[in-house]
N, C-alpha and C positions, 0 to 999 in steps of 0.2 A: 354393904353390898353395892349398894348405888354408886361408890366412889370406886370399887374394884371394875366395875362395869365401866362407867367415864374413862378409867385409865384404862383397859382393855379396846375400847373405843379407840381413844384419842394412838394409841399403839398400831393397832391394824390402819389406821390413817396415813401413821407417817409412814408406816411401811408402803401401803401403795402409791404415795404420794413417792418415794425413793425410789418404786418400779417405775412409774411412770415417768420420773425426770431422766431415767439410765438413758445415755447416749448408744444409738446401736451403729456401728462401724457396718459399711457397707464394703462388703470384701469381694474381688472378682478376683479370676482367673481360667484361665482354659483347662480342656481337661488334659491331665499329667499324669498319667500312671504313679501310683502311691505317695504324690504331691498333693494333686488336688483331682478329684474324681467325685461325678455327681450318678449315683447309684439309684437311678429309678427314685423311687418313692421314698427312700431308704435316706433319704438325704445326701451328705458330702462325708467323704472319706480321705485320709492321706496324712502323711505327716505335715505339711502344711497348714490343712486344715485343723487338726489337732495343736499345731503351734500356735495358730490364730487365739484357738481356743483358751488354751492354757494364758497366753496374753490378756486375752482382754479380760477375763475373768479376773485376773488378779491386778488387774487397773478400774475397774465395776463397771464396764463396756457389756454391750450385747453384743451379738454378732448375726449378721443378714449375708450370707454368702451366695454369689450368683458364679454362675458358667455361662461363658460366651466364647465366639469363634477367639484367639488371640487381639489381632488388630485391635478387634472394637473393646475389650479389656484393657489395653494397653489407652485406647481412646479416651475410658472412662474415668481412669486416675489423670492420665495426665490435664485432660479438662476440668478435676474436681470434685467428677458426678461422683466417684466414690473414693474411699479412704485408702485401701490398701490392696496392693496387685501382689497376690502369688506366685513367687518364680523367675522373679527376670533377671537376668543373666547384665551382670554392667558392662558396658561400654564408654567412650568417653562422649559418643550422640547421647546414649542413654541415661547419662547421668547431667547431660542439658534439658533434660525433658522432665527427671523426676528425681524424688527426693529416697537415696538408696539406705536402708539400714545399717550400722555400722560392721556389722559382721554376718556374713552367709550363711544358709542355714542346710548345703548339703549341694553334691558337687556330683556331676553329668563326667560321661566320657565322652566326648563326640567322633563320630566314629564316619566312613563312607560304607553306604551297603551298594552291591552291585550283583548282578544274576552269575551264580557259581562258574569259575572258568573263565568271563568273559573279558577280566579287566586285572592286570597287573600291576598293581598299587604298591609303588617302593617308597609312599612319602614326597615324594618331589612335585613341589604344588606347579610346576611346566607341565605336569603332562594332561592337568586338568584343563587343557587350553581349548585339546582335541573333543572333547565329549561334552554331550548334555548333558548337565547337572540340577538334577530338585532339590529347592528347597524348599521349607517351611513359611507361608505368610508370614512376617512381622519374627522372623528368630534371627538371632542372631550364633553364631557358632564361634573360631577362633577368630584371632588378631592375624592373623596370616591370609588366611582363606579369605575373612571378609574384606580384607585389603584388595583380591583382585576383581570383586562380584564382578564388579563393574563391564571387565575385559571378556568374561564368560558368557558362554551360552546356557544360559538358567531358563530352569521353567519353575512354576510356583505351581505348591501343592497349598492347598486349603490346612492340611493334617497330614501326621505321620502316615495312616494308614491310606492314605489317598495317594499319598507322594511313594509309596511299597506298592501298592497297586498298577501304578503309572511304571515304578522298572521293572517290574515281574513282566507288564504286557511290550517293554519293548521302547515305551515313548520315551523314556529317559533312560541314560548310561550308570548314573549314578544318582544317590542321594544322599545328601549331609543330615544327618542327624544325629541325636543322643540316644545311648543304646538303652536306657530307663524307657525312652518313649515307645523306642522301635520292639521291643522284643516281646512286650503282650501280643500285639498282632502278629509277631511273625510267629506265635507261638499257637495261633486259631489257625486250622485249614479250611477251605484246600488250599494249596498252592500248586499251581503247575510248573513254575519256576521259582522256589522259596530262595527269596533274597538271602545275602549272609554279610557280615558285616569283614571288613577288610583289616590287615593289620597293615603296616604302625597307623596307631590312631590321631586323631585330627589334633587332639590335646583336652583337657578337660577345660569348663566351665565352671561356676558358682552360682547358686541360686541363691537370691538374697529378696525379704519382701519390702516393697518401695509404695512410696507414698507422692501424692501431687509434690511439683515444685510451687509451692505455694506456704508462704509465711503463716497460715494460719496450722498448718501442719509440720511445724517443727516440735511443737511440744506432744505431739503425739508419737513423732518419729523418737522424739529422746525419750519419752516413755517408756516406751518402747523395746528401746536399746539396753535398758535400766534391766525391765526384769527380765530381757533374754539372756544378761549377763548371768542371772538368778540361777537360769534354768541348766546354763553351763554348769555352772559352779556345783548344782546339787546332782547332777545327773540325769536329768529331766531328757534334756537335749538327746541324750547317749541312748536313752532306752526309748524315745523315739524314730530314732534312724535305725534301732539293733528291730523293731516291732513292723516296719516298714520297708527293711531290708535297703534303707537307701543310703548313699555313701556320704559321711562328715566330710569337711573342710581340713 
């Protein structure tokens, strides 16, 4: 009996001794409509978050997930403060600043919204020369668009719902956004002028989750990479994006 007890002992030890050594990945990202979404009390929701999930779980990772404005998310990995950023869209800036996964994990349409009637949108990025256009802090949209910001009269919204806000009252003509982010809000009322999003669309984007540009986080990134191939391969991925309603690569 004394020796079943020693080894029942010594058993519950190393188990908490293996909780306590678990590595916990600090994961940020802003809030994204069925990406990444922090629900009250209720904690985080999204298929991002549930991909996190399923990750690190099958690598014996914990997971501490935060929500912050963009920017300072975007701050956080690329300084190191934390492991892994939900959501960002590559660029050739973006991909000097952090370390991107090798395959995306679910794709934006980007669209312009403008107050019904007011703006005749045939695609031709000249005519955006005339009008105030919002964007989003820290987003990036297509390879076309973000090629002229620079020449543009831009105003920066904080958030989708700030920069829907801002054309409904008038202060801006348009806004660049993805219609994943845009269409919860424009789906709450009231509206006294409900924005609508414009056809042909800006083009799509990919969201892929990225890690610091820093050498100690390669072997996490290929990790990583390892058993999201996994989660391809068995369908994991698929009945993710069909549970979330959000669109594959």
């Amino acid at each position: 009996m004394r020796r079943i007890i020693q080894s029942m002992s010594l058993a519950v030890l190393l188990l908490l001794a293996l909780q306590a050594s678990a590595q916990t990945l600090r994961v940020v990202g802003a809030q994204f409509p069925r990406i990444f979404e922090q629900q009250g009390t209720d904690g985080y929701r999204g298929m991002g978050v549930e991909l996190v999930q399923e990750l690190a779980q099958r690598l014996g990772y914990d997971v501490q997930f935060e929500l912050y404005p963009w920017p300072r998310a975007l701050h956080l990995v690329e300084s190191g403060q934390a492991d892994v950023l939900v959501g960002l869209y590559k660029t050739a800036e973006q991909e000097d600043r952090f370390l991107f996964a090798e395959t995306p994990f679910y794709q934006d349409e980007m669209v312009f919204y403008a107050r019904k009637g007011s703006f005749n949108w045939d695609g031709n990025i000249s005519m955006l020369h005339r009008r105030k256009i919002g964007v989003v802090a820290g987003w990036v949209h297509t390879t076309p668009f973000d090629a002229i910001k620079g020449s543009l009269n831009l105003s920066t919204a904080e958030n989708v719902e700030t920069g829907l806000r801002m054309l409904e009252f008038g202060r801006i003509d348009l806004l660049a956004a993805d219609a994943r982010n845009a269409e919860p809000f424009l789906n709450r009322g009231p509206w006294s002028r409900r924005p609508v999003a414009l056809k042909p669309s800006l083009g799509t984007q990919v969201g892929y989750l990225a890690f610091p540009r820093k050498p100690r986080f390669e072997a996490l990134r290929s990790d990583m990479d390892r058993v999201f191939q996994q989660l391809q391969a068995n369908g994991t991925l698929k009945r993710l994006a069909l549970k979330w309603s959000v669109a594959l690569p």
